[in-house]
RODO-2510 file (C-alpha; in nm, 4 decimals, decimal comma):
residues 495
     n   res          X          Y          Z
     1     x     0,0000     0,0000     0,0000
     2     x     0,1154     0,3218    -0,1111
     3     x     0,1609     0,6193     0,1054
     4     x    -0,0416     0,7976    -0,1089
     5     x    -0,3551     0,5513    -0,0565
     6     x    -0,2819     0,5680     0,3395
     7     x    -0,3350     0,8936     0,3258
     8     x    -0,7160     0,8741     0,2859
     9     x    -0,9394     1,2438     0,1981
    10     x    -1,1825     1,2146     0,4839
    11     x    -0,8664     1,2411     0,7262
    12     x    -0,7570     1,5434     0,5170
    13     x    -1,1172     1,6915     0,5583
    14     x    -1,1091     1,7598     0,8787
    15     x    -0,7591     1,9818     0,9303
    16     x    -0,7568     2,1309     0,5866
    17     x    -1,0215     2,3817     0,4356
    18     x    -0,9334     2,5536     0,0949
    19     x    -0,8804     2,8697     0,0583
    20     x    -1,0480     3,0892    -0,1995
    21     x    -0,7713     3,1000    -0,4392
    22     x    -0,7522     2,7163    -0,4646
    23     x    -1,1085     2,6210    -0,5202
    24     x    -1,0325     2,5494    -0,8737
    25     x    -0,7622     2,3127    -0,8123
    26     x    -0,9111     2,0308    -0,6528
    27     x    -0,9130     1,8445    -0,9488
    28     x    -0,5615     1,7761    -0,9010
    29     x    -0,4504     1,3879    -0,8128
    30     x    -0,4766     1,3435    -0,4139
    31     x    -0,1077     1,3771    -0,3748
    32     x    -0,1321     1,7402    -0,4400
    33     x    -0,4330     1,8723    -0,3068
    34     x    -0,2790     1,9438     0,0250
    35     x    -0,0364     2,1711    -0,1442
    36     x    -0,3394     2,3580    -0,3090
    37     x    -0,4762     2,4049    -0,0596
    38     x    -0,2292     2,7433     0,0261
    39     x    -0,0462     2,7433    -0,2371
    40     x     0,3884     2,6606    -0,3299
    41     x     0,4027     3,0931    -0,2301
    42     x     0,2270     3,0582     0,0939
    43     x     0,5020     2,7315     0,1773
    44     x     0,7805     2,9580     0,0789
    45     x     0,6927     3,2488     0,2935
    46     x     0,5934     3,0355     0,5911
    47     x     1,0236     2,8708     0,5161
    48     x     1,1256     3,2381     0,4705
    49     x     0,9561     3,3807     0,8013
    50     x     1,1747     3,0858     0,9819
    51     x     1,4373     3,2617     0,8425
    52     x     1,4129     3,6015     0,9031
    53     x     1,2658     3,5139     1,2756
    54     x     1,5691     3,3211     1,3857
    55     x     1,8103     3,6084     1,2244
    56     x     1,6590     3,8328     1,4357
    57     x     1,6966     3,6311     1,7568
    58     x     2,0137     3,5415     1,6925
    59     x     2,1133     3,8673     1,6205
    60     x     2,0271     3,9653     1,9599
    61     x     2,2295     3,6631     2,0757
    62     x     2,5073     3,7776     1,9199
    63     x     2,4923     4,1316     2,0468
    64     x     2,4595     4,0259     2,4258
    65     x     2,7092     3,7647     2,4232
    66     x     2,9544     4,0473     2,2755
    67     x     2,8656     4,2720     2,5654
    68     x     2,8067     4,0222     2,9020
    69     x     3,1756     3,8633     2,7297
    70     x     3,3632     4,1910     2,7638
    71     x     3,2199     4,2109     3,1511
    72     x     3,1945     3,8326     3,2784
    73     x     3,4720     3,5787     3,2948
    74     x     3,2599     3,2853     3,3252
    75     x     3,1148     3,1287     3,0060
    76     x     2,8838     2,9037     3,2100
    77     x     2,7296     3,2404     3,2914
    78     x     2,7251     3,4043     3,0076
    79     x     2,5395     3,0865     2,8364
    80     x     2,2531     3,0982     3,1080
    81     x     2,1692     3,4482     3,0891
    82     x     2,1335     3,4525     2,6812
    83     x     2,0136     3,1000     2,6413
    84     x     1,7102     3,1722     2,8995
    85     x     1,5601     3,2098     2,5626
    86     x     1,5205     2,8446     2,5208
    87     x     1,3226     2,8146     2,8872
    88     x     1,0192     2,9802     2,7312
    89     x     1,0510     2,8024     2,3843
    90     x     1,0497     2,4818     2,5437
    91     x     0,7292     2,5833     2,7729
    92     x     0,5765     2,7124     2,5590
    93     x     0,6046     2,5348     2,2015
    94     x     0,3498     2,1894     2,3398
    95     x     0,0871     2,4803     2,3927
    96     x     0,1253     2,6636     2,0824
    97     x     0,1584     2,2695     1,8763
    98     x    -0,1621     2,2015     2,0387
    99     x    -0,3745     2,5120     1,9836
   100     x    -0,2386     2,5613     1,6172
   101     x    -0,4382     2,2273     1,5971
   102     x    -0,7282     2,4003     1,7470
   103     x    -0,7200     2,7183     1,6063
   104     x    -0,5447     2,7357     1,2713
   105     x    -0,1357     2,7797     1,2308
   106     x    -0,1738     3,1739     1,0596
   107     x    -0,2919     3,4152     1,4109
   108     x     0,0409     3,2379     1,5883
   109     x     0,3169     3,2244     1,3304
   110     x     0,1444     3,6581     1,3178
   111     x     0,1986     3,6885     1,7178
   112     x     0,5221     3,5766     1,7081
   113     x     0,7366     3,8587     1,5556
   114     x     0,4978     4,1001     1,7384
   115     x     0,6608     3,9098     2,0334
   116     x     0,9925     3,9079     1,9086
   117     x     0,9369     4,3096     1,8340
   118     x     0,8588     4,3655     2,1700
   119     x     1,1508     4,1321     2,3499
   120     x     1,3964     4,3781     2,1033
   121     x     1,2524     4,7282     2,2555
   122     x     1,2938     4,5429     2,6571
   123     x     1,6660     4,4705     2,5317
   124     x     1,7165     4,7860     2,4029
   125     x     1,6092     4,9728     2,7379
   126     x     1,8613     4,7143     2,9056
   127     x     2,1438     4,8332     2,6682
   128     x     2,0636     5,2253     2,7220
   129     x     1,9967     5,1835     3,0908
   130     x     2,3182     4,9700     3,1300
   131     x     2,5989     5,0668     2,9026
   132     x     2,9024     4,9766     3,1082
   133     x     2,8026     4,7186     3,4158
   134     x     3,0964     4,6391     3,6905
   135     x     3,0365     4,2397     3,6906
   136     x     3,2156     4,2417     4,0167
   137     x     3,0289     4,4339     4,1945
   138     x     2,7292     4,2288     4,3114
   139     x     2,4892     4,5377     4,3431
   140     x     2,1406     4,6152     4,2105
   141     x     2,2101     4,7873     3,9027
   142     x     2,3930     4,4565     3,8331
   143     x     2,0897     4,2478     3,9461
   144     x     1,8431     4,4680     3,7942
   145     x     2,0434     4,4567     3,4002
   146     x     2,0371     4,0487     3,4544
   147     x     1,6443     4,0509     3,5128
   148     x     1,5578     4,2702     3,1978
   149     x     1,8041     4,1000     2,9549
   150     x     1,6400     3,7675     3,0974
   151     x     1,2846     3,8950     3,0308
   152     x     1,3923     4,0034     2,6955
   153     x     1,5855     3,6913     2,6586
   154     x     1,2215     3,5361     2,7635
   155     x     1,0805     3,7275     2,5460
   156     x     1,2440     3,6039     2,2157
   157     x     1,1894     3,2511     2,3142
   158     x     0,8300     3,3167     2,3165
   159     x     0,8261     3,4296     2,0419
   160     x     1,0452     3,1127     1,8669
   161     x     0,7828     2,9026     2,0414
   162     x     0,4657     3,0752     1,8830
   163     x     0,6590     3,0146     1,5110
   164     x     0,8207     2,7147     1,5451
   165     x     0,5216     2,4680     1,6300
   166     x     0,2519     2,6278     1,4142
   167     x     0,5295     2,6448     1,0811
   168     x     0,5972     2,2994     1,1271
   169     x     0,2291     2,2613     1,1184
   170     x     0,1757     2,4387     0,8396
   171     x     0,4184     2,2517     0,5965
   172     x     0,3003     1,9474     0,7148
   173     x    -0,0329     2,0565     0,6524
   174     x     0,0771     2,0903     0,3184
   175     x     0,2633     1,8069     0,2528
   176     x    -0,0047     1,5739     0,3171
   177     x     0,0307     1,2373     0,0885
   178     x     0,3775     1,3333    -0,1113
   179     x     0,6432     1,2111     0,0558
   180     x     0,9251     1,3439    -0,1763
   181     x     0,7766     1,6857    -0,1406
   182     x     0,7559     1,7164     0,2167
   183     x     1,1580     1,5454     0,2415
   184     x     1,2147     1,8762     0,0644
   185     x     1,0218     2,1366     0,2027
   186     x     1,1208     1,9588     0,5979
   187     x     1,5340     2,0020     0,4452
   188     x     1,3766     2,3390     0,3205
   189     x     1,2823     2,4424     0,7010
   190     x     1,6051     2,3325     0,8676
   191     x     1,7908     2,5019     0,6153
   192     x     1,5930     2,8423     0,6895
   193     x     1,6406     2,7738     1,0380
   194     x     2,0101     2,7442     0,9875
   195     x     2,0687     3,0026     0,7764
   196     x     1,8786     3,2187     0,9799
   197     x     2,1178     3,1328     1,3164
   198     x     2,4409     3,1552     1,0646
   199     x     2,3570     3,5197     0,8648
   200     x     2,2051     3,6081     1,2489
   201     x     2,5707     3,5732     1,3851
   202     x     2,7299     3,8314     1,1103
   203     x     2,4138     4,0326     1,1175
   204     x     2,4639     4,0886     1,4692
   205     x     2,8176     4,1380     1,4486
   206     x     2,7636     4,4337     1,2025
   207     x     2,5313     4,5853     1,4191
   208     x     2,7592     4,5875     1,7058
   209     x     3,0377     4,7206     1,5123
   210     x     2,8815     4,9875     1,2943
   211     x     2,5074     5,0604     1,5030
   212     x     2,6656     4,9752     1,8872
   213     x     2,5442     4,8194     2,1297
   214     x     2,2381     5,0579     2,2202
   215     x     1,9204     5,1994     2,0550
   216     x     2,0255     5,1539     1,6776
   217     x     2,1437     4,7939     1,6754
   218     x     1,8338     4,6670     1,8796
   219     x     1,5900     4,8767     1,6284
   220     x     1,7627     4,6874     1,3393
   221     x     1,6458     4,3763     1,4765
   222     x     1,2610     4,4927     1,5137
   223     x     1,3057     4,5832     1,1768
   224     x     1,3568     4,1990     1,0920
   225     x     1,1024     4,1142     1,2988
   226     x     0,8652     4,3834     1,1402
   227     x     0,9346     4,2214     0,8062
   228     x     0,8535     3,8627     0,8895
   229     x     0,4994     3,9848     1,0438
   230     x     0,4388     4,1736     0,6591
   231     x     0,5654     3,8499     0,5144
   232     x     0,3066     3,5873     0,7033
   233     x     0,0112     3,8386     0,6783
   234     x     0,0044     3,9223     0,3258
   235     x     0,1705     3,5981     0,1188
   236     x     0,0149     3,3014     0,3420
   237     x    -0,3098     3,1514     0,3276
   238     x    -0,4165     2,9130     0,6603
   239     x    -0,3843     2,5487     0,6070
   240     x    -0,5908     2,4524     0,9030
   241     x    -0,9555     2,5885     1,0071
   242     x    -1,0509     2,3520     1,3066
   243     x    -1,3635     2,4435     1,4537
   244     x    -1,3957     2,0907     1,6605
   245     x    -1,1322     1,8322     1,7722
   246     x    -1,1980     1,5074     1,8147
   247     x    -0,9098     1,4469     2,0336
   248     x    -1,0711     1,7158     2,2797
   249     x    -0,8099     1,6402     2,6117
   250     x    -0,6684     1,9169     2,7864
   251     x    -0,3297     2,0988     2,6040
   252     x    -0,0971     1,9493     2,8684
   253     x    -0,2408     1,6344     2,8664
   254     x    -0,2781     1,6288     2,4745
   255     x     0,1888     1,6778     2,4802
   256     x     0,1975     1,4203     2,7109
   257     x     0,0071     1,1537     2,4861
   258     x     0,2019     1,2124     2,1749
   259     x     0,5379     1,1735     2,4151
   260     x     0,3909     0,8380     2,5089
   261     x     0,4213     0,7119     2,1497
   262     x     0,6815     0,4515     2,1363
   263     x     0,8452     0,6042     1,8157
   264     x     0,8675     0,9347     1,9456
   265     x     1,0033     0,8294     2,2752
   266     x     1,2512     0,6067     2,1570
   267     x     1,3739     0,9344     1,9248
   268     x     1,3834     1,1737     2,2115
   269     x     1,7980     1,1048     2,3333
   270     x     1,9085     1,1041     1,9652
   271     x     1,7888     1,4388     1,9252
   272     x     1,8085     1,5856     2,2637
   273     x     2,1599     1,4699     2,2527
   274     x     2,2336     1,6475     1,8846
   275     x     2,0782     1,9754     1,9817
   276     x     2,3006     2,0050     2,3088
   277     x     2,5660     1,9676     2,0684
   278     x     2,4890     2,2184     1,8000
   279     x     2,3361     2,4429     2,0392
   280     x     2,7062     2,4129     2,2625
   281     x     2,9291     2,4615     1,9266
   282     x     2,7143     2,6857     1,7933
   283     x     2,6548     2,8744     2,1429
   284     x     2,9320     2,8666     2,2805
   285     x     3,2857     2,8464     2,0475
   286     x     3,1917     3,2731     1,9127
   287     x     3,2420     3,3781     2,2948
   288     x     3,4989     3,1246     2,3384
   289     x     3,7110     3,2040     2,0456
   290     x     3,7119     3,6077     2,1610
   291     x     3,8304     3,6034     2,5030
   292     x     4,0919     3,8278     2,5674
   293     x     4,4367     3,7163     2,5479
   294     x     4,6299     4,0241     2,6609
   295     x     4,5866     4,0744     3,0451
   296     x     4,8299     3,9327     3,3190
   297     x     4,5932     3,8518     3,5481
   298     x     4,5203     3,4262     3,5309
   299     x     4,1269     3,4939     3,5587
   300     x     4,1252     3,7561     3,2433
   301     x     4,3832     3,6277     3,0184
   302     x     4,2618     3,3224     2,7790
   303     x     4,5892     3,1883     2,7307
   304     x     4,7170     3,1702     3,1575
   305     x     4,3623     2,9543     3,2226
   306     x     4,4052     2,6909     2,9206
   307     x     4,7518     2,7810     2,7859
   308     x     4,8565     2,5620     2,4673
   309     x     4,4647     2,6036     2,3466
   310     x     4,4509     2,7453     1,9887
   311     x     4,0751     2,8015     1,9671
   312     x     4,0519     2,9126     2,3604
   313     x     4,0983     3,2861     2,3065
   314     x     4,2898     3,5420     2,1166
   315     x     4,0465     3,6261     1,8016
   316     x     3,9068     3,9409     1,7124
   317     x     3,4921     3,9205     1,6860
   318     x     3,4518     3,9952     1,3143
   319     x     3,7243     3,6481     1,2342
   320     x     3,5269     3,4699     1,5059
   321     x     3,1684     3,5740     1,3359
   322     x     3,2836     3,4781     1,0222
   323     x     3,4640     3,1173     1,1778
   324     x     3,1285     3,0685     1,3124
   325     x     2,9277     3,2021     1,0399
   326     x     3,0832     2,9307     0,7583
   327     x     3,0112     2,6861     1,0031
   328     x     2,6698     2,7119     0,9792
   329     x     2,6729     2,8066     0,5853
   330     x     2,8469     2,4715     0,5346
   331     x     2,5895     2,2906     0,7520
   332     x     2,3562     2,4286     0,4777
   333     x     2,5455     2,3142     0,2155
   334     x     2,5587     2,0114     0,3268
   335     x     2,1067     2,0023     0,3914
   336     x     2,0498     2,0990     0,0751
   337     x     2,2848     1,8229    -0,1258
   338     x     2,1260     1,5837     0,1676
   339     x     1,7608     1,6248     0,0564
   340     x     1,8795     1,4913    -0,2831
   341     x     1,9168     1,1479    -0,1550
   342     x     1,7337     1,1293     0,2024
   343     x     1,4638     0,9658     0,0384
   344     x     1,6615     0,6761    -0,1243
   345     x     1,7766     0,5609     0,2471
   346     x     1,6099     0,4634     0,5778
   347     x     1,5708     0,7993     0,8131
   348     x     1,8252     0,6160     1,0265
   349     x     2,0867     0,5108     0,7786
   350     x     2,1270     0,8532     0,7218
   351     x     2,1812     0,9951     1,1191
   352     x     2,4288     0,7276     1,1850
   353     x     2,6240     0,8197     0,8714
   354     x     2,5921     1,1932     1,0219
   355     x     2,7073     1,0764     1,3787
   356     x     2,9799     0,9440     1,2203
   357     x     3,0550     1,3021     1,0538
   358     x     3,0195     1,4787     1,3834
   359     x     3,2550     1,2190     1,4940
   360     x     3,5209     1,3121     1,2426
   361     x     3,4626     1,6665     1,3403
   362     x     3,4699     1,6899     1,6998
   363     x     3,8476     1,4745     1,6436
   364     x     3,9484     1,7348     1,3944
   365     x     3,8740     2,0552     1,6073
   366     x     4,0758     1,8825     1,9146
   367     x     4,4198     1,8863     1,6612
   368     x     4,3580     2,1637     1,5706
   369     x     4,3414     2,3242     1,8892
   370     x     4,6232     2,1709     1,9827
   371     x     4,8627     2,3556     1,6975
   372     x     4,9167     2,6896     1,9050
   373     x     4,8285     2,8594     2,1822
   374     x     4,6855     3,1337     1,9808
   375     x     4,6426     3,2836     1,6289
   376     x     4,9001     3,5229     1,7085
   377     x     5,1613     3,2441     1,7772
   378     x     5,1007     3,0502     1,4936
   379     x     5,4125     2,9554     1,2603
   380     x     5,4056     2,9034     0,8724
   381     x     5,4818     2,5327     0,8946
   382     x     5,1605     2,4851     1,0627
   383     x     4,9748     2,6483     0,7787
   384     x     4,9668     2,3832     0,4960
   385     x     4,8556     2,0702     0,7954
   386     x     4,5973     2,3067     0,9581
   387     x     4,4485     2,3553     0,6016
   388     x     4,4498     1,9985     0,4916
   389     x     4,2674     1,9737     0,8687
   390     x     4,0062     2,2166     0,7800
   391     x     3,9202     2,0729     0,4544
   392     x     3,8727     1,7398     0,6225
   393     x     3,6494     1,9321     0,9198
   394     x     3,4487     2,0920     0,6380
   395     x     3,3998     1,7375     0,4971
   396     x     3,2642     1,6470     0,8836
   397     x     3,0292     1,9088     0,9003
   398     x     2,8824     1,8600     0,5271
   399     x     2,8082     1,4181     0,6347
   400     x     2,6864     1,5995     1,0031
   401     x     2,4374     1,8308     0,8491
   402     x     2,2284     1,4922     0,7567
   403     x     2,1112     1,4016     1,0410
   404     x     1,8497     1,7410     1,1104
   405     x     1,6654     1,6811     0,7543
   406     x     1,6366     1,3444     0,8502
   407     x     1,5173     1,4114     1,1998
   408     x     1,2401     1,6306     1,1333
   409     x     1,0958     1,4220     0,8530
   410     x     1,1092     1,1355     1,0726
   411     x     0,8503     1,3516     1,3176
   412     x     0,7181     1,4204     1,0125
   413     x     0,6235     1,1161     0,9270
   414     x     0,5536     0,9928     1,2512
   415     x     0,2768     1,2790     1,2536
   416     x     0,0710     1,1247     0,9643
   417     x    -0,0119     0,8671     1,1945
   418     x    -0,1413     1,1290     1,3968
   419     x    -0,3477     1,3573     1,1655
   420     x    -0,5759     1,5389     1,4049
   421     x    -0,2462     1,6024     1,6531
   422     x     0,0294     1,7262     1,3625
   423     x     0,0958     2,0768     1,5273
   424     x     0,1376     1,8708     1,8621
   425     x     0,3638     1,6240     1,7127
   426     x     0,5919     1,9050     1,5335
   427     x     0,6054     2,0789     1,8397
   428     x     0,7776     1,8461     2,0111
   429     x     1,0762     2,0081     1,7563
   430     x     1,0852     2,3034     1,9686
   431     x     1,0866     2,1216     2,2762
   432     x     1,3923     1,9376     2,2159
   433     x     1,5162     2,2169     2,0434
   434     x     1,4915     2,3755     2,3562
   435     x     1,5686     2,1510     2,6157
   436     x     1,8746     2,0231     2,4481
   437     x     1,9872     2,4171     2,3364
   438     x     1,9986     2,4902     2,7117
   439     x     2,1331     2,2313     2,9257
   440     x     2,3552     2,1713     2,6338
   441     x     2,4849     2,5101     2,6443
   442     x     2,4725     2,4817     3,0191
   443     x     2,6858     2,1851     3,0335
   444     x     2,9237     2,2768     2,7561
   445     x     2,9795     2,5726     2,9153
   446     x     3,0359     2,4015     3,2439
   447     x     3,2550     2,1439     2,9975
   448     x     3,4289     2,4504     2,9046
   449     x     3,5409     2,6261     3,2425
   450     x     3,6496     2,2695     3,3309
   451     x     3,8789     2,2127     3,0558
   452     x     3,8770     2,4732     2,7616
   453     x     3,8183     2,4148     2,4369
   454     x     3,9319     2,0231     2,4917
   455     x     3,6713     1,9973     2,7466
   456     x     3,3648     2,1300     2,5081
   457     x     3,5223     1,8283     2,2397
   458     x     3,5060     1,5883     2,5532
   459     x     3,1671     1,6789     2,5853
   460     x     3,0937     1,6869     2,2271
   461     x     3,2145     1,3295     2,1595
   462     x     2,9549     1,1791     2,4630
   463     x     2,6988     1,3581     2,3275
   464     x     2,7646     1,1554     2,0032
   465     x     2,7862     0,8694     2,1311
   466     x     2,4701     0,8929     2,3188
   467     x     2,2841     0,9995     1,9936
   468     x     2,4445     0,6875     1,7760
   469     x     2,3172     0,4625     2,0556
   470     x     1,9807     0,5932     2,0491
   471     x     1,9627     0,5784     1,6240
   472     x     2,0842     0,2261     1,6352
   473     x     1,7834     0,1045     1,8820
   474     x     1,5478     0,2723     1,6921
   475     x     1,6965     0,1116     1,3541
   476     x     1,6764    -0,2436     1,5163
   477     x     1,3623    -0,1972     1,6628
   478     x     1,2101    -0,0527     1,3004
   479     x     1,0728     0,2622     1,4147
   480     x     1,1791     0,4394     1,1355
   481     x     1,0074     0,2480     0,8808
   482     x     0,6640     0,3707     0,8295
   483     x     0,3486     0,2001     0,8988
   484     x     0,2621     0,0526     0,5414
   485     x     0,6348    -0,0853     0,4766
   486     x     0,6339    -0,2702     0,8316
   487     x     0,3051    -0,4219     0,6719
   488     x     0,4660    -0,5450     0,3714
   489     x     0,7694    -0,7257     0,5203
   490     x     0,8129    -0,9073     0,8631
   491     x     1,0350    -0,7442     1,0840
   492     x     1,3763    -0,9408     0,9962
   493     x     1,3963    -0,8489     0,6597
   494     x     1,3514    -0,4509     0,7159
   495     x     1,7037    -0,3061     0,6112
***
């Protein structure tokens, strides 16, 4: 049986009402009619307000970690205060999944930059009201600056959480019955998502170097934010009018079924344990490349607390944002080339081949960091080896960035067995997303203060092995082959 004849019209009935412009099209073959129901331009704009949402948050990442860096030592500290924004995302996305099943995807992927708008005007007050704070002074104006840059911090996760669930939604709303499509438009998402962290690190960069810290570079970032809300309100059409659920349990109770189901539970360290990676490299290594390298004093000087650490210290912020920056452009590289063949392997095939790249990776960046002790002490003869180094790191990152595509159509797909509970399923996304962005980030920076850079690749390679283990019981256990193909073959001969 075909996913396409799984995928009956009376289940389609009931989450998707056409809009006016698509009346006409409903002659098209069921495998489509999903997709007419908003149209290829509404599914692009819904991708493209990921995009511009997660620049501006990370933008504002970027920003504070500059500032809190150049006043706290500690990059445990520094990691809780700006990744509070995950606390709220990871609250609040199981809601949002569940009402966007209630109430239609549209009014809270709208709210969200309105959110996001208003977390950018509470972190501009903190900038103007605290331009130059004396971290060792434990006072109130130093307590008062941590509570507003944690509400606005709050703020921005809200307003993540109120996108992330309801987009996810949407596209798979719209992907109803065509597999190949919604491989696509799910690679299509992370990329956004990635893009928008990896442009949000230069973006915020910029600001800080030609805007400053205060009322300019914060009202760049509600411009973003004012451009996403234009973008959802006048080039999307809903995918979803619910006026009844079947499924009428409480919101709370409604997350805690769909955790219950054996494939998704069985999924949740593999991805927990990938998103406290990214979100630690991704987090963590900008503030950790830019500590200062010049001081005398042990506590303020990079190079006396880790000394013999190349990538612990000692780079200026625009080579760091850059560093950082191709990072995440070559993780997008490498989604995009993936989406051409994730649908000619098993879901897990592909994110143990991408363990296997973060693998190579994580071994790569500890030589490296053990070439120098800074950029500034580096010789010639350890130009041509730390080259042929990066090229095979790059090559790590590019089998890596398969395992997110591969992830999120695997929720995806485990959603269609769900079809009155998508935006509940795809939530879940945001909560692991969260959850593993801030105690990874937590304990990388803890894995950092503990033992440098060495001690973030430490933690990076458990991490990986935790995910791998997790992949590899889900492979033997077939919960990555969908319902219809464990129909067709008995269990022994699923490969």
């Amino acid at each position: 049986m075909s996913l396409e004849e799984r995928v009956k019209p009376q289940n389609e009935q009931h989450v998707i009402t056409p809009s006016p412009t698509a009346v006409a099209e409903t002659d098209k073959p069921q495998s489509l009619s999903a997709l007419a129901q908003v149209g290829m331009r509404s599914v692009i704009a819904c991708l493209f307000s990921t995009f511009l949402i997660r620049i501006a948050s990370r933008g504002s990442f970027v920003i504070l970690g500059f500032y809190l860096g150049e006043h706290f030592d500690s990059a445990t500290l520094v990691a809780i205060v700006i990744e509070a924004f995950y606390v709220s995302e990871l609250l609040l996305a199981p809601v949002v999944g569940v009402m966007s099943d209630r109430k239609g995807r549209k009014p809270f992927m709208l709210l969200a930059p309105l959110v996001g708008a208003v977390a950018a005007l509470v972190l501009m007050a903190a900038a103007f009201l605290f331009p130059t704070p004396k971290a060792d002074v434990f006072d109130f104006e130093l307590v008062a600056l941590l509570v507003v840059v944690l509400a606005g911090r709050l703020l921005e996760g809200a307003a993540t959480a109120l996108n992330a669930p309801s987009n996810l939604g949407y596209i798979t709303d719209a992907t109803v019955g065509n597999e190949k499509l919604r491989v696509r438009v799910m690679t299509g998402y992370q990329v956004a998502t990635v893009a928008g962290i990896a442009f949000g690190i230069p973006f915020g960069g910029f600001v800080w170097k030609n805007l400053g810290l205060g009322r300019a570079g914060f009202l760049a970032v509600i411009v973003v934010y004012l451009l996403c809300f234009a973008l959802i309100q006048f080039f999307m059409h809903e995918s979803l009018q619910r006026v009844h659920n079947a499924d009428n349990h409480g919101t709370w109770a409604a997350s805690k079924a769909v955790l219950k189901e054996k494939r998704i539970f069985t999924f949740v360290p593999a991805w927990l344990s990938i998103n406290a990676l990214l979100g630690a490299w991704i987090g963590l290594v900008l503030i950790i490349l830019t500590y200062p390298t010049v001081s005398n004093e042990p506590k303020s000087n990079a190079d006396l607390r880790f000394p013999g650490q190349l990538l612990y210290g000692g780079f200026d912020k625009g080579t760091a944002s850059l560093i950082v920056g191709a990072y995440g452009l070559i993780f997008i590289v490498g989604m995009a080339a993936w989406s051409l063949v994730l649908i000619r392997f098993r879901r897990t095939t592909t994110m143990l081949v991408a363990t296997g790249g973060t693998l190579i990776t994580t071994i790569i960046l500890a030589i490296i960091n053990s070439m120098s002790s800074n950029p500034g002490s580096l010789s010639k003869d350890t130009y041509l080896p730390i080259g042929l180094l990066l090229v095979a790191a790059i090559i790590g990152v590019l089998i890596q960035s398969g395992f997110t595509p591969a992830a999120l159509t695997h929720l995806a797909a485990i959603s269609e067995t769900l079809p009155n509970q998508r935006g509940a399923v795809m939530g879940l996304y945001s909560v692991l997303l969260g959850v593993g962005q801030l105690f990874g980030t937590w304990l990388g920076g803890i894995a950092t203060d503990l033992g440098g850079f060495y001690g973030l690749m430490i933690y990076s390679f458990v991490l990986t092995c935790v995910s791998a283990g997790s992949v590899w019981y889900m492979r033997s256990h077939n919960h990555d082959l969908d319902s219809h193909l464990l129909e067709k073959q008995p269990v022994h001969q699923a490969s």
